[in-house]
C-alpha positions as CSV (number, residue, x, y, z in Angstrom):
1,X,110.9,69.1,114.6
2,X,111.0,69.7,118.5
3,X,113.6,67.4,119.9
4,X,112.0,64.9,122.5
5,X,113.8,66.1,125.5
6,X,112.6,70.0,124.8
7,X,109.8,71.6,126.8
8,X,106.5,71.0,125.1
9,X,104.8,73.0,122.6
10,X,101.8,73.0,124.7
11,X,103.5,74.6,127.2
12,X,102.5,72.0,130.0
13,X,106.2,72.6,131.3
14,X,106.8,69.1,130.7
15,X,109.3,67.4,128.8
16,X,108.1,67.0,124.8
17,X,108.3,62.9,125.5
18,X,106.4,63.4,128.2
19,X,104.0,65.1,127.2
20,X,102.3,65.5,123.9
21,X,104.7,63.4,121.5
22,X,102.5,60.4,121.0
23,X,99.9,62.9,119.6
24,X,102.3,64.5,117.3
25,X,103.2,60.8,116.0
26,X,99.4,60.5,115.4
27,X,99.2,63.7,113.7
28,X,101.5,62.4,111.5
29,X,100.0,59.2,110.8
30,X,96.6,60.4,110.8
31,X,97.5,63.5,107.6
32,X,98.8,60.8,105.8
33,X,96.3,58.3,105.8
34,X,93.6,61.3,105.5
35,X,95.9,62.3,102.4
36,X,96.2,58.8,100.7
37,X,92.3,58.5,101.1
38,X,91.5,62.0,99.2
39,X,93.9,61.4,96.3
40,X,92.0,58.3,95.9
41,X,88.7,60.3,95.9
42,X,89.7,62.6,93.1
43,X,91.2,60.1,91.1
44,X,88.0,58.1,90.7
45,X,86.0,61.3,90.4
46,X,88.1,62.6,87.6
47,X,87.4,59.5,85.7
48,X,83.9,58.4,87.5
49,X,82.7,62.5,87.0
50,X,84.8,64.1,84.5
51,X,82.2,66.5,82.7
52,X,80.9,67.6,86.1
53,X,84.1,68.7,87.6
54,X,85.1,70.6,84.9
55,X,81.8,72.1,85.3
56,X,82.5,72.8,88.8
57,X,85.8,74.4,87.9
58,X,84.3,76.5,85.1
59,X,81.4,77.6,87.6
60,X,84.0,78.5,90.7
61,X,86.5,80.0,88.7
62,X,85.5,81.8,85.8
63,X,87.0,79.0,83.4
64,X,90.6,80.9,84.3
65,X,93.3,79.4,83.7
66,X,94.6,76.5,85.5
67,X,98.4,78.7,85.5
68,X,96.7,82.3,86.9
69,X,95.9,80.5,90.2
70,X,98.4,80.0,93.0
71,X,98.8,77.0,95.4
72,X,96.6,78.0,97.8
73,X,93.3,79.1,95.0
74,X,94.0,75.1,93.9
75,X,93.8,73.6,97.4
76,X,90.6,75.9,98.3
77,X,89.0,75.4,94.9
78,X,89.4,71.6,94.9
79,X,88.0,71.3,98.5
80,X,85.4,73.1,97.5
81,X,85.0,70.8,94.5
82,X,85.2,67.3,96.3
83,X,83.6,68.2,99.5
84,X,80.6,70.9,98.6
85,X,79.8,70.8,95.0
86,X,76.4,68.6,94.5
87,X,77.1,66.2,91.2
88,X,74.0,65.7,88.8
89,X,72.0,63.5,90.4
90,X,72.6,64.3,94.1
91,X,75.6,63.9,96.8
92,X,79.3,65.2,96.1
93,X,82.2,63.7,95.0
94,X,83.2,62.2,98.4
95,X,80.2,61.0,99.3
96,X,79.3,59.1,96.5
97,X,82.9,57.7,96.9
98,X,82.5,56.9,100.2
99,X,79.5,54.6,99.4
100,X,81.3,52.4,96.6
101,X,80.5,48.5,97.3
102,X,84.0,47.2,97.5
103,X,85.7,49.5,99.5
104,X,88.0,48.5,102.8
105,X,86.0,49.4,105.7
106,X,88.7,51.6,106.7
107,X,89.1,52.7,103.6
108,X,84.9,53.7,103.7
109,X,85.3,54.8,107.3
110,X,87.8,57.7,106.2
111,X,85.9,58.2,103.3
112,X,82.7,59.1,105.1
113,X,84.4,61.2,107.4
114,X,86.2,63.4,104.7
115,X,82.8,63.5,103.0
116,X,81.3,64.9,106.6
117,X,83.5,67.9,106.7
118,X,81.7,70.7,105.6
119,X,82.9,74.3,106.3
120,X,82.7,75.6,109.7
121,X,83.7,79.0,111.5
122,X,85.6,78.6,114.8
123,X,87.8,80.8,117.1
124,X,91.4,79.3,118.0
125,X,91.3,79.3,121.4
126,X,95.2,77.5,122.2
127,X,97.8,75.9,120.4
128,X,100.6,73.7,120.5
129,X,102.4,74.7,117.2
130,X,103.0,71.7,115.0
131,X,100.6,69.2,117.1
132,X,97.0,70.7,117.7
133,X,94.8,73.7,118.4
134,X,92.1,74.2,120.4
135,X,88.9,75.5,119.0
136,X,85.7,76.8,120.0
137,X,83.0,75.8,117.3
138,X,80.6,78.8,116.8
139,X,78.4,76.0,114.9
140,X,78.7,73.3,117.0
141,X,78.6,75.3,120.1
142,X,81.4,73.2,121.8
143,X,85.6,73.0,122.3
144,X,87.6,70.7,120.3
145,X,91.3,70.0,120.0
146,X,91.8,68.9,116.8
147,X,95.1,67.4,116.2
148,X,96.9,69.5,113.2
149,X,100.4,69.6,112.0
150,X,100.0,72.1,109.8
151,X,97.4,75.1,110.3
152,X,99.1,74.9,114.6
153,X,102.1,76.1,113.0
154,X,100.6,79.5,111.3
155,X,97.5,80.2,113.7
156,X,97.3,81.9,116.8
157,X,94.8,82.6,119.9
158,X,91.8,84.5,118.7
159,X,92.1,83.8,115.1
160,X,89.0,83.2,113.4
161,X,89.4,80.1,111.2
162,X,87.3,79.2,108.6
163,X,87.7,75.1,108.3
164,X,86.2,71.3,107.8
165,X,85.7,69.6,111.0
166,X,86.7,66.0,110.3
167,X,86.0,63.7,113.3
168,X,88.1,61.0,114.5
169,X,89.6,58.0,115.3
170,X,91.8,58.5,116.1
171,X,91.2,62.4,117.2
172,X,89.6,65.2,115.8
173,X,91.3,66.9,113.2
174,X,91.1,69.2,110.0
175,X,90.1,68.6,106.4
176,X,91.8,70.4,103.1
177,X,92.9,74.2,103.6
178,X,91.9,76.5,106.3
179,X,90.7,80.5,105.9
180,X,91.6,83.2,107.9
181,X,89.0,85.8,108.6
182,X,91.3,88.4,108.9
183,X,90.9,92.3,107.6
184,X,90.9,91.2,104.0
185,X,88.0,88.7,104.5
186,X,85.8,89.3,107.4
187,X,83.7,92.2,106.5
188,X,82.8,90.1,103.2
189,X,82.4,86.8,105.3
190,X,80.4,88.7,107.8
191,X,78.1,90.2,104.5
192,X,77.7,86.9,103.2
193,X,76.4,85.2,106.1
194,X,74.1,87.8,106.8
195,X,72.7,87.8,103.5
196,X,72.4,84.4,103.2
197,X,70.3,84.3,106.4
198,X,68.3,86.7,105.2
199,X,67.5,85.0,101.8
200,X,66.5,81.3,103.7
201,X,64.7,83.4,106.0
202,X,66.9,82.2,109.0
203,X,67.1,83.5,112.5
204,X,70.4,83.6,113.7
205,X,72.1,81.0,116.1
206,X,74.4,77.7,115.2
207,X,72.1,75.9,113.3
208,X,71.3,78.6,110.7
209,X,75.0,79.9,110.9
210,X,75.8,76.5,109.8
211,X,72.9,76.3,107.0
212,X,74.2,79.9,105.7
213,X,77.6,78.9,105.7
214,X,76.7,75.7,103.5
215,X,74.7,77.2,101.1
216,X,76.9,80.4,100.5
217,X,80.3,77.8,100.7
218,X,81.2,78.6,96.8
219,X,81.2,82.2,97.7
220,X,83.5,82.0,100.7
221,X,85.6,79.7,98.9
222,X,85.8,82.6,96.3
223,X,86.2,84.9,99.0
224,X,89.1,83.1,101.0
225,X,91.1,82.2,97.3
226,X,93.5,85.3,97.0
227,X,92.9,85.2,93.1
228,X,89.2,84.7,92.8
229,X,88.7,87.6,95.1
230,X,90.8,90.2,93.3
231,X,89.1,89.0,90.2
232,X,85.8,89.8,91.7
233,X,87.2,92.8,92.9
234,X,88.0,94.7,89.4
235,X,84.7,92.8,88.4
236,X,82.5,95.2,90.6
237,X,85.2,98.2,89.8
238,X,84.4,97.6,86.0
239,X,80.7,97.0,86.3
């Protein structure tokens, strides 16, 4: 944790108290309120939509093993599940959630907001490790700084981030696991957008970027999930 009276993070050559504290604070208060709300989500969908998400998991993964996947395959996979994956009858976990009668409006405010974050490709543009980053939405088309405790800490200018958008109050900030399009990924992102353009018959530009992107969002979630990839590696090898 940076001390108070350290330089900033941001490098604004002010002190840390001075400067973008408050926002770390809200980073903090913000994840953990964000957190609260999605436990809450899969709880009632596990009992609300049990056949369905095994269903999901079965589709996504293969029906492998809950034990062959690491950390990061769960956090991808499940985001995948509660955010993107359309349950019978239309709408996904967190948005039927998010329309419950009885829920707090704060409660339905967060929830609606989760349910918003769909995948989205941006370009870091700063950081302030531990606090926020600075992105430039290729979908969008405009800068953000999202407040972040954890992805700030592990990105770096000119990363190209695969991540859910959530929008504030209290700020901007990001949704579930982010993906990296680094060597490993990007020529296979890159191929899967393209070919996902091509069969919706989209030009390209942000709007169909983003339309290709949700459409072809259980692909790059295989794609970015170390496991599911190298199982769809020796897939193709063997076929």
């Amino acid at each position: 944790m940076t001390s108070r009276n350290a330089p900033c993070p941001c490098r604004s050559g002010q002190k840390f108290k001075r400067c973008c504290a408050a926002l770390a604070d809200t980073a903090a208060r913000t994840a953990q309120a964000h957190a609260a709300v999605g436990k809450r989500i899969q709880a009632w969908a596990a009992e609300a939509h049990r056949d369905a998400l095994e269903a999901a998991w079965a589709q996504i993964t293969g029906a492998r093993d809950d034990a062959a996947l690491g950390e990061v395959d769960v956090q991808l996979i499940s985001s995948w599940i509660y955010n993107d994956y359309e349950l019978p009858g239309g709408g996904t976990a967190a948005e039927r959630y998010s329309r419950l009668d009885g829920l707090a409006a704060g409660e339905r405010d967060i929830a609606a907001r989760i349910a918003g974050a769909t995948l989205g490709l941006m370009r870091v543009v700063q950081v302030a490790p531990g606090i926020w980053i600075e992105l430039e939405d290729q979908i969008r088309q405009d800068v953000v700084r999202v407040i972040s405790r954890g992805v700030s800490a592990h990105t770096s200018p000119g990363d190209l981030i695969i991540a859910r958008r959530m929008d504030g109050p209290p700020a901007p900030s990001l949704w579930g696991p982010v993906g990296f399009a680094r060597a490993d990924t990007a020529p296979g992102l890159n191929a899967l957008i393209t070919a996902r353009l091509d069969s919706l018959g989209l030009e390209e530009g942000p709007d169909a970027l983003g339309e290709a992107i949700r459409h072809a969002s259980l692909e790059i979630t295989i794609l970015l999930s170390p496991t599911l990839r190298q199982a769809a590696r020796e897939r193709r090898r063997a076929a």
